[in-house]
C-alpha atoms as one frame of an Amber mdcrd trajectory, in Angstrom:
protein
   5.713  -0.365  -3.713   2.483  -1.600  -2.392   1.436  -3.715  -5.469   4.976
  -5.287  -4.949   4.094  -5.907  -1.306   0.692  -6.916  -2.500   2.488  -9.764
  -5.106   4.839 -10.634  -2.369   2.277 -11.356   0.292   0.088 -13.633  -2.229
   3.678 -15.377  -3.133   4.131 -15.901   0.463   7.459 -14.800   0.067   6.875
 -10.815   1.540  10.285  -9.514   3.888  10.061  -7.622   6.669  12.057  -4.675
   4.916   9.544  -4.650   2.304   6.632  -4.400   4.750   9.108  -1.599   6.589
   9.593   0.271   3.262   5.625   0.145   2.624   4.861   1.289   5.866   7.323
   4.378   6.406   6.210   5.502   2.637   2.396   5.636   3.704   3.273   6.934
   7.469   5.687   9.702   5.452   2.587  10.231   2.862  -0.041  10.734   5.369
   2.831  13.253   6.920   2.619  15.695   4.505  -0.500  15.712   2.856  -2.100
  16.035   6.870  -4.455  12.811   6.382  -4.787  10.094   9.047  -2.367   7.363
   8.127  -4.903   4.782   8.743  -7.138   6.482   5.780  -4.225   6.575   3.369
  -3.147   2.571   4.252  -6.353   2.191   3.615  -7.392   3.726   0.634  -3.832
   2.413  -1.347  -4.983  -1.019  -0.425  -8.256  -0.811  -1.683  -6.482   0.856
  -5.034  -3.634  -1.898  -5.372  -6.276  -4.865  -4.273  -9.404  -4.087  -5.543
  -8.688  -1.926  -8.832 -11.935  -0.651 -10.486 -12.534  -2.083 -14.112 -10.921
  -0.536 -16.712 -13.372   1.379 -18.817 -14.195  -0.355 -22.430
């Protein structure tokens, strides 16, 4: 959901329900595994936006 955001928002063409869904999913993540939600948001962006290299 969050590299769909991610493709959306560099489109310019990312919906509020979209940005809704991505939120509630993290908030509802961070829920039930006990971490802050700010950590989580964080740490899927870095995954989706900054991927490490793939190994050769």
């Amino acid at each position: 959901m969050e590299r769909s955001a991610w493709e959306q928002i560099q489109a310019g063409t990312l919906t509020v329900e979209t940005a809704l869904a991505v939120q509630r999913a993290v908030t509802a993540f961070a829920a039930e595994s006990g971490q802050p939600r700010f950590d989580v948001e964080m740490a899927l962006k870095r995954l989706v936006r900054h991927p490490e290299p793939e190994a050769a």
